[in-house]
C-alpha positions as CSV (number, residue, x, y, z in Angstrom):
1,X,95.5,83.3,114.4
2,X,97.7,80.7,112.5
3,X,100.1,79.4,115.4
4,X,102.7,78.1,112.8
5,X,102.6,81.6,110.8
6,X,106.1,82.8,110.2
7,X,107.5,85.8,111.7
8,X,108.8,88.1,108.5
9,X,109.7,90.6,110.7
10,X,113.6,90.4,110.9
11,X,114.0,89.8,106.9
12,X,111.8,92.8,106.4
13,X,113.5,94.9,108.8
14,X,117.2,93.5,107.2
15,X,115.6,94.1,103.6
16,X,115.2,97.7,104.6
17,X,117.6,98.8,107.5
18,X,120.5,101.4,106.4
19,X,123.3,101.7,109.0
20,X,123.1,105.5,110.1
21,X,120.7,106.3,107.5
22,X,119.2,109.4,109.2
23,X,122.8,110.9,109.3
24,X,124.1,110.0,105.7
25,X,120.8,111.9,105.0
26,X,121.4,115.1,106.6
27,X,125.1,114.3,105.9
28,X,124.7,114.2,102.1
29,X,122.1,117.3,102.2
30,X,125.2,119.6,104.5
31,X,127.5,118.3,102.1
32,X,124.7,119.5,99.0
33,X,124.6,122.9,101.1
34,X,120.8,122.2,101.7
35,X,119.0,122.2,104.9
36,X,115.3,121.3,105.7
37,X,113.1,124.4,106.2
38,X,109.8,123.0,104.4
39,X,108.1,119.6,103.5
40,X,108.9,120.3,99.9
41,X,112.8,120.3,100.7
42,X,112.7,116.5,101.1
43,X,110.0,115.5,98.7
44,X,113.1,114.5,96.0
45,X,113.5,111.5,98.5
46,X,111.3,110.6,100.8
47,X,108.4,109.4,98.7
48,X,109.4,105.7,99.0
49,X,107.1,104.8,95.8
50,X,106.8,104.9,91.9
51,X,106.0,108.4,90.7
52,X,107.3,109.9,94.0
53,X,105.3,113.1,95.2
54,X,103.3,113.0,92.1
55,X,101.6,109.3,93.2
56,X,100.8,110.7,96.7
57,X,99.0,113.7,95.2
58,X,96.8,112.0,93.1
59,X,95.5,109.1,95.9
60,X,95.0,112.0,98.3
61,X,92.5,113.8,95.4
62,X,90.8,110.0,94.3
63,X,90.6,109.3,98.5
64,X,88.9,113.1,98.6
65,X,91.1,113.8,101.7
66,X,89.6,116.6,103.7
67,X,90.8,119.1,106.1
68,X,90.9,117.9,109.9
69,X,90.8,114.2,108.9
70,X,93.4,111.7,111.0
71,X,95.6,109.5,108.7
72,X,96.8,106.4,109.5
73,X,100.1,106.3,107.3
74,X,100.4,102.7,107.5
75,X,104.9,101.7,106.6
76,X,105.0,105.3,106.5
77,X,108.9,104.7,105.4
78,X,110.8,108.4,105.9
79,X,107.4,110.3,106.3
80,X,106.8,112.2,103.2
81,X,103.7,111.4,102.3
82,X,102.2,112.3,106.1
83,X,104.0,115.5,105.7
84,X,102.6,116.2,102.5
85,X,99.2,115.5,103.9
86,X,99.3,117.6,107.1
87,X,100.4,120.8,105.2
88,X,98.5,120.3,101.6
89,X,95.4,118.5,102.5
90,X,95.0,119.9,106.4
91,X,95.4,116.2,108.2
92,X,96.8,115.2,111.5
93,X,98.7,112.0,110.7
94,X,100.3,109.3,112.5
95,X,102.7,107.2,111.0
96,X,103.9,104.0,111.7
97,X,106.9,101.7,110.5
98,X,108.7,98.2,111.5
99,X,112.1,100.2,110.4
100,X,113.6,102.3,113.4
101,X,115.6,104.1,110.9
102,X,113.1,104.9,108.7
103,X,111.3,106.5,111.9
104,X,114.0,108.1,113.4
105,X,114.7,109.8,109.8
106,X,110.6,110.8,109.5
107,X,111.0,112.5,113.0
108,X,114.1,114.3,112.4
109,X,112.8,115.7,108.8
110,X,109.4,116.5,110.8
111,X,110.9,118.5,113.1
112,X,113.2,120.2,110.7
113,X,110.5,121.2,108.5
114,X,108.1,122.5,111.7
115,X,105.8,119.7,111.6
116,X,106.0,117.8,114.6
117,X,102.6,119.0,116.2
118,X,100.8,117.9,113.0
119,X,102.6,114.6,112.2
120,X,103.9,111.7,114.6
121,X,105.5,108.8,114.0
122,X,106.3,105.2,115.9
123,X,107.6,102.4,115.5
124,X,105.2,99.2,115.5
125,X,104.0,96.2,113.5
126,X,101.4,96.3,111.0
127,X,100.2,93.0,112.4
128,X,99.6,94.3,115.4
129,X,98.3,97.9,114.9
130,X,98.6,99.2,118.6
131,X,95.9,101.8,118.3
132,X,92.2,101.9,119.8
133,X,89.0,100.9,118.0
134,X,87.6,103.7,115.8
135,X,90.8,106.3,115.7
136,X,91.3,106.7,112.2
137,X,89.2,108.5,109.4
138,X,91.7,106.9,107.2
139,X,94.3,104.4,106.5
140,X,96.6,105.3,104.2
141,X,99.0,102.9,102.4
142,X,101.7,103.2,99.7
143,X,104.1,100.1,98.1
144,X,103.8,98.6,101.6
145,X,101.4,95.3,101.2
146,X,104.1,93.6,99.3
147,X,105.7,92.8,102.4
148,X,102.6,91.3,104.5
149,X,101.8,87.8,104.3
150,X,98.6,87.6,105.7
151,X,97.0,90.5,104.2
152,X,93.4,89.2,105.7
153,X,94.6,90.2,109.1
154,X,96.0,93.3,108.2
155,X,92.5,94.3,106.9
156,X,91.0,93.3,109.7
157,X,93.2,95.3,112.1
158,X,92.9,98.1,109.9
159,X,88.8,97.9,109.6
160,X,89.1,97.7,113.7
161,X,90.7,100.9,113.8
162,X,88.6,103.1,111.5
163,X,85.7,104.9,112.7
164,X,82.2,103.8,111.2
165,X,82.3,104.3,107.4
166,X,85.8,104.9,107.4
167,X,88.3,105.1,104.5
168,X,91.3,103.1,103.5
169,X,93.3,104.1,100.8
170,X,96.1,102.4,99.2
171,X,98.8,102.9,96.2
172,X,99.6,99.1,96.2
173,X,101.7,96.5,93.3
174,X,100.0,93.3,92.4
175,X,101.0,90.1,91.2
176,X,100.4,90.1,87.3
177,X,99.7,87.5,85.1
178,X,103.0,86.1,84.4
179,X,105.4,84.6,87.1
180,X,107.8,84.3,88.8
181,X,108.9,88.2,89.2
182,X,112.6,89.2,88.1
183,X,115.1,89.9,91.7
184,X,116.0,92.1,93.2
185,X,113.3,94.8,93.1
186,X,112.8,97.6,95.9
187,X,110.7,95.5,97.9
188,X,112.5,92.4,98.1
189,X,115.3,90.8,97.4
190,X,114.2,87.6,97.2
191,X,110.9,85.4,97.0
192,X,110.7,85.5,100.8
193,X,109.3,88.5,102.2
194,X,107.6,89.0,98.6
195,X,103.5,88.2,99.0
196,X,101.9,89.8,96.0
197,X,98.4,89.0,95.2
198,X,96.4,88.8,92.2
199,X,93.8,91.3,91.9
200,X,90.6,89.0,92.9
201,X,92.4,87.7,95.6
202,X,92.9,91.1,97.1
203,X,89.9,92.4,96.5
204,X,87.8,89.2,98.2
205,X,90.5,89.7,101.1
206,X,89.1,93.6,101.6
207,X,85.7,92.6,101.4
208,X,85.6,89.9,104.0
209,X,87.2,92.4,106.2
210,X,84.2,94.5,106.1
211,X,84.9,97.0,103.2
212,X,83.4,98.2,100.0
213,X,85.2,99.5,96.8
214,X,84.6,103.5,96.5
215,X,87.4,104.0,93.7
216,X,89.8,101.5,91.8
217,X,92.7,102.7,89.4
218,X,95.1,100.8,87.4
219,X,98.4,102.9,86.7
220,X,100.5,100.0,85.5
221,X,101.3,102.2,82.5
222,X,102.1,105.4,84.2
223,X,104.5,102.8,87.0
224,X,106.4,101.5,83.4
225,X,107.3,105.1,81.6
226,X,108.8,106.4,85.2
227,X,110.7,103.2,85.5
228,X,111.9,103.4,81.6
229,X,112.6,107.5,82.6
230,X,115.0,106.5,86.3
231,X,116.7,103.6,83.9
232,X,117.6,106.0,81.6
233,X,118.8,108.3,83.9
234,X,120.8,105.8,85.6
235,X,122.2,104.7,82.8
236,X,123.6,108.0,81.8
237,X,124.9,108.7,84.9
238,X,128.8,108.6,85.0
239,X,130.1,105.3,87.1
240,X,132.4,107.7,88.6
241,X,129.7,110.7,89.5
242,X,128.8,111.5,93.1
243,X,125.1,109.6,93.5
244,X,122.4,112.4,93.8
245,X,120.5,113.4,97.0
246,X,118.0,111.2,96.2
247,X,116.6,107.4,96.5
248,X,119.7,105.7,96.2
249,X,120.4,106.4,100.1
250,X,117.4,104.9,101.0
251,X,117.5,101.5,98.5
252,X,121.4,101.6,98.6
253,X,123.5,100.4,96.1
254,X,121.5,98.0,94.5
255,X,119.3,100.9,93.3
256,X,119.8,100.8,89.6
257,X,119.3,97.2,89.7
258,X,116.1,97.2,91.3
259,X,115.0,99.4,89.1
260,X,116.1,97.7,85.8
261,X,114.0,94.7,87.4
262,X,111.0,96.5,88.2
263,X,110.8,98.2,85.0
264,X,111.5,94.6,83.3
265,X,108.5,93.3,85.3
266,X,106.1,95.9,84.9
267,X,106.8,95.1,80.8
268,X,106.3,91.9,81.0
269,X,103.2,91.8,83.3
270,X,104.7,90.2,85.6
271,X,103.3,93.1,88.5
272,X,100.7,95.6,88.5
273,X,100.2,98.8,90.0
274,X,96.9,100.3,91.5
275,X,95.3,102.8,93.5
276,X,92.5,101.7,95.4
277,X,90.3,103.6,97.9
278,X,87.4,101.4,100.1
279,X,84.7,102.0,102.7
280,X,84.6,100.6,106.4
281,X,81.1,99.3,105.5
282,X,78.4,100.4,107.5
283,X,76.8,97.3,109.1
284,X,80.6,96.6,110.2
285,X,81.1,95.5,113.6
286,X,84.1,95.3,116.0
């Protein structure tokens, strides 16, 4: 391990951290007259990633996850994609997060919705997975390597902690061909927690951790006509109108403008979108 590498941790967590979020949540749902009495009852925000429930869907079906499988939900943000999982595909998942509020909210919408024997959350450090060797059939990871530096490690941890031939799949942005990015976006507000790979790069990183590529997906284009749909929306929105039950209580008030930046740098190539899905290889040894 690099002894001079930086601890991110504290402008992640500041990046990301809402004061109170789990009650302006169930605040602004009360207020709404809605309560939480399935998965689906949250799914309008608590997928923390472009395309929302609609993404998560689709990597579960290119991943082929199957009944009885345990997930790794690796920044598992408010839980909604380990939620999704558990009920739709038949997984037990674990989550885990660097943001206590992000936690404290996936636990709280867990047990509303009756899941809490299926899906578990903690909080914990993606650089130091705290989990035995071989737990995992898969790792599962959406719009969370943005925010980790040294993504070799993180590889490494995460082929440590899959069983032989296990899975890792990932709905992930890249760095494009253009730079710098535009600022802020969701994942960063400025160039310092923002660690965006080229493709090669990422993919050499995954394979001198010990995995092989099963699937590779570029939805760059599919990212880009949400984005341009959310502007829009935005846009039309009175200044004055009560903010929807929705995403902008987890970004916060910068929402809009993180989105008229990520939609900017999606056009101009400037980040890419993909889903991935790789093998623990077999000769892999811990």
């Amino acid at each position: 391990m690099n002894e001079t590498r930086r601890d991110d941790r504290p402008s992640i967590t500041a990046h990301y951290e809402r004061a109170d979020l789990s009650d302006q949540i169930f605040g602004a749902l009360q207020k709404a007259g809605k309560r939480i009495d399935s998965y689906r009852d949250a799914t309008g925000f608590d997928q923390f990633h472009m395309r929302g429930v609609e993404a998560t869907r689709e990597l579960a079906a290119l991943a082929g996850v199957r009944p009885g499988q345990h997930v790794l939900d690796l920044g598992c943000g408010l839980g909604g994609a380990g939620r999704l999982l558990a009920v739709e595909f038949g997984c037990r998942v674990t989550g885990i997060d660097l943001v206590a509020g992000f936690i404290e909210t996936a636990r709280r919408l867990t047990q509303a919705a009756g899941l809490q024997e299926k899906v578990s959350f903690q909080t914990g450090d993606l650089s130091a997975l705290p989990f035995a060797a071989g737990t995992f059939d898969l790792a599962w990871s959406q719009h969370t390597l943005m925010n980790i530096r040294d993504k070799a490690d993180l590889f490494g941890q995460i082929a440590r902690v899959l069983k032989p031939e296990g899975m890792f799949a990932f709905y992930e942005v890249l760095a494009g061909p253009r730079t710098p990015i535009y600022y802020p976006v969701q994942w960063a507000s400025d160039a310092s927690i923002n660690f965006l790979l080229p493709e090669d790069r990422f993919l050499s990183q995954l394979s001198a951790a010990g995995f092989e590529q099963v699937r590779w997906q570029e939805v760059s284009d599919l990212c880009r006509e949400w984005f341009q749909q959310v502007v829009s929306k935005m846009a039309r929105r009175a200044a004055d109108a009560p903010a929807p039950l929705g995403l902008n209580l987890v970004i916060g008030p910068t929402a809009a403008e993180k989105a008229r930046n990520t939609l900017r740098n999606l056009e101009e190539a400037r980040i890419r979108v993909v889903y991935g899905v790789v093998r623990k290889q077999r000769d892999r040894h811990d």
